[in-house]
C-alpha positions as CSV (number, residue, x, y, z in Angstrom):
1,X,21.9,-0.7,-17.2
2,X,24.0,2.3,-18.2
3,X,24.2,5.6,-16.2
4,X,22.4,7.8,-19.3
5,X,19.2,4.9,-18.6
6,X,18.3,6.7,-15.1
7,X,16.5,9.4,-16.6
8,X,14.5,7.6,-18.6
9,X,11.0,7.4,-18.3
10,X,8.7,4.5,-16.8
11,X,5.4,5.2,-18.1
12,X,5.1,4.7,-14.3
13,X,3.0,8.1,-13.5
14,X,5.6,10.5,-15.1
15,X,8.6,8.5,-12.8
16,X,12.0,8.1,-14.5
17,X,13.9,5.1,-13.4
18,X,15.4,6.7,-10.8
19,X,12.2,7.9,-9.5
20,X,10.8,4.5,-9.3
21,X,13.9,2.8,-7.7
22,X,14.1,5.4,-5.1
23,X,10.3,4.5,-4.5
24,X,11.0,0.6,-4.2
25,X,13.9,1.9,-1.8
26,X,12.4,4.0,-0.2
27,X,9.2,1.0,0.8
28,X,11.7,-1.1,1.7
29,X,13.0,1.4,4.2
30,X,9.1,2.0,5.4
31,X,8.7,-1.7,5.7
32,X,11.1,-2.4,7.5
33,X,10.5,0.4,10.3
34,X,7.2,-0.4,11.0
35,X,8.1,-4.5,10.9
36,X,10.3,-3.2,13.7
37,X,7.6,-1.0,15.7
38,X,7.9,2.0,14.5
39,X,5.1,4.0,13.8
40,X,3.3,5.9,10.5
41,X,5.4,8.9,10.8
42,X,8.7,6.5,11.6
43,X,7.8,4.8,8.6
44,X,7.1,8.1,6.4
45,X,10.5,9.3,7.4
46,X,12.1,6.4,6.5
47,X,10.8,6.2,3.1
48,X,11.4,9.8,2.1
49,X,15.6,9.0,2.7
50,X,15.6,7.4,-0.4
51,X,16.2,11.0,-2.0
52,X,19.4,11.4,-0.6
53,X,20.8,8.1,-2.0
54,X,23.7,8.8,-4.1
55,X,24.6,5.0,-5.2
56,X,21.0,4.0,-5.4
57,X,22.2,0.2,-6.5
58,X,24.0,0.2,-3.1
59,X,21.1,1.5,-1.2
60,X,18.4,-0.8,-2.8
61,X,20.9,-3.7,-1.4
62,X,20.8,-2.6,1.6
63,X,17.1,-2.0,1.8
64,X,16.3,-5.3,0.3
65,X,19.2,-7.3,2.8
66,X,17.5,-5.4,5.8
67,X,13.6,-5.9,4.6
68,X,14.1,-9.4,4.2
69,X,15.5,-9.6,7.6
70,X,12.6,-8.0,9.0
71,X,10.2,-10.5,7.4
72,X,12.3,-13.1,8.6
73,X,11.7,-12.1,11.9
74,X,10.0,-14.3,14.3
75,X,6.2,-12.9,14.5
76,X,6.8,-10.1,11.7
77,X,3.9,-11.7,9.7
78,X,1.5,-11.9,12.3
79,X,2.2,-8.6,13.7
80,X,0.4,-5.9,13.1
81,X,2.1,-3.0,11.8
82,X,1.3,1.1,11.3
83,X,1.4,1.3,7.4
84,X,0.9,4.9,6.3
85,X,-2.4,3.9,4.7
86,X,-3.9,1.8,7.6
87,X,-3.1,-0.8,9.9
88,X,-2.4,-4.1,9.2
89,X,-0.8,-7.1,9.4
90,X,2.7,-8.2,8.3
91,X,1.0,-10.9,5.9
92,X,-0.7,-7.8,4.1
93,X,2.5,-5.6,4.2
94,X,4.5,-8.6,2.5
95,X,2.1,-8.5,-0.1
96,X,2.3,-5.1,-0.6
97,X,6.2,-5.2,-1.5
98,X,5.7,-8.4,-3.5
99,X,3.8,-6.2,-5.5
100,X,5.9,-3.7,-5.6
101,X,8.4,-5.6,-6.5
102,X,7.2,-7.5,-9.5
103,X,4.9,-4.5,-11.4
104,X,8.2,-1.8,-10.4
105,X,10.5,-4.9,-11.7
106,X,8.3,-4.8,-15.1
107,X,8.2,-0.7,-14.9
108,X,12.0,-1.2,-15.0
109,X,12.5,-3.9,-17.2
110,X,10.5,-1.8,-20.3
111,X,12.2,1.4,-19.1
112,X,15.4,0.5,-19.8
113,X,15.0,-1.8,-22.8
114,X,15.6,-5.6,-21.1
115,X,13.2,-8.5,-21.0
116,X,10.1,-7.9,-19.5
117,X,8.5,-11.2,-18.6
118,X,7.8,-12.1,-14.9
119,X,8.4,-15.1,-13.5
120,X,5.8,-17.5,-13.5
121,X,5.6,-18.0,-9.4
122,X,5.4,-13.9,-9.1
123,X,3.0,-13.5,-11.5
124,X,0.5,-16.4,-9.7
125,X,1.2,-14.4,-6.3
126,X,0.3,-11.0,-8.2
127,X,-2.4,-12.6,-9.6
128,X,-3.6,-13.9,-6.2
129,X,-3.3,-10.7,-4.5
130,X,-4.7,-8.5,-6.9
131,X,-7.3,-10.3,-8.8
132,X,-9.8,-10.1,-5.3
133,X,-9.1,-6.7,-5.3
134,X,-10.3,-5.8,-9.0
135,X,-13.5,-4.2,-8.6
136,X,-11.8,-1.2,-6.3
137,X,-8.3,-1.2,-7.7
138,X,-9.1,1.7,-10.0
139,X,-10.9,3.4,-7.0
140,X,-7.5,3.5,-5.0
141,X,-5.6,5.7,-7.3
142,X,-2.5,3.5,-6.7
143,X,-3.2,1.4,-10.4
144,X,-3.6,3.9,-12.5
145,X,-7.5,3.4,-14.0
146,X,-7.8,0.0,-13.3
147,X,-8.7,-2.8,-15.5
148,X,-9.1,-1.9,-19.4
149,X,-12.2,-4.3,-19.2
150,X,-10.7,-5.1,-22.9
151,X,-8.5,-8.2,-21.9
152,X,-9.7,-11.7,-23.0
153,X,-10.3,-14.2,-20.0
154,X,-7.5,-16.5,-22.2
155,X,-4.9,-14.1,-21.9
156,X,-1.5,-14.6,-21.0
157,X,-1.6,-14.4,-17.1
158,X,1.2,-11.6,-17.6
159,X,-1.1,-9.3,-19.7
160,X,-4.1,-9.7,-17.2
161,X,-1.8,-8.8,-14.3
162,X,-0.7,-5.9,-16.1
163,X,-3.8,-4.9,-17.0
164,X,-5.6,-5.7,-13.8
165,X,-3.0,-2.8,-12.3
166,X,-3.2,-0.2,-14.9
167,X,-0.5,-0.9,-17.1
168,X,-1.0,-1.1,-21.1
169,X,1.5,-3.6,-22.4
């Protein structure tokens, strides 16, 4: 990626790439508060930090090190945690940032011009987590409008997951 690439945009509701990493940061950040205890707010504060970042590389490292060790926790996916839009448990927060991770890690990839495919084992789990979720995905205003309802049953799993959260390849 080259510095000039930061301001470019994602298609990603009007984010540039900078916008979206410091979003992926700044979940990271949420996550791992509220893996630890903390509460809504604790976890709010923590994800609005990501705003300050200056090396934004740097700080997604050291969100993603710390998350990880929160998941790895003993307990942390049983537990149940204060997530900003409900609570729940760490099972359902880990597949939050799985998905955050693989549509923001598309988002990325077409922002900046690399190869966009996921891999194969993240695109089953998106797949897995989203597909029950399809008839109120639209309704939750986090995927955009949803399924196009245009995408053949025999299309690439990629396409479907894309289009299953809003995005139009």
């Amino acid at each position: 990626m080259t510095p000039d690439q930061w301001s470019a945009p994602t298609g990603n509701e009007g984010q540039s790439v900078r916008q979206l990493v410091d979003h992926v940061v700044g979940g990271n950040r949420m996550a791992t508060v509220i893996l630890g205890g903390g509460s809504r707010r604790d976890g709010i504060d923590a994800f609005a930090l990501s705003a300050a970042d200056v090396d934004v590389v740097a700080a997604f490292d050291d969100s993603h090190r710390e998350l990880v060790a929160a998941f790895a926790e003993p307990g942390a996916l049983e537990r149940t945690v204060a997530h900003p839009a409900m609570d729940m448990p760490g099972t359902q927060l880990l597949g939050f940032r799985i998905t955050e991770y693989g549509l923001h890690g598309w988002d990325l990839a077409r922002a900046i011009g690399t190869d966009d495919t996921i891999d194969p084992v993240v695109l089953d789990a998106l797949w897995n987590l989203l597909h029950p979720l399809a008839p109120i995905l639209a309704a939750t205003g986090m995927f955009g409008t949803g399924a196009s309802g245009t995408i053949a049953d025999d299309a690439t799993l990629q396409d479907r997951v894309l289009d299953l959260s809003g995005r139009r390849p």
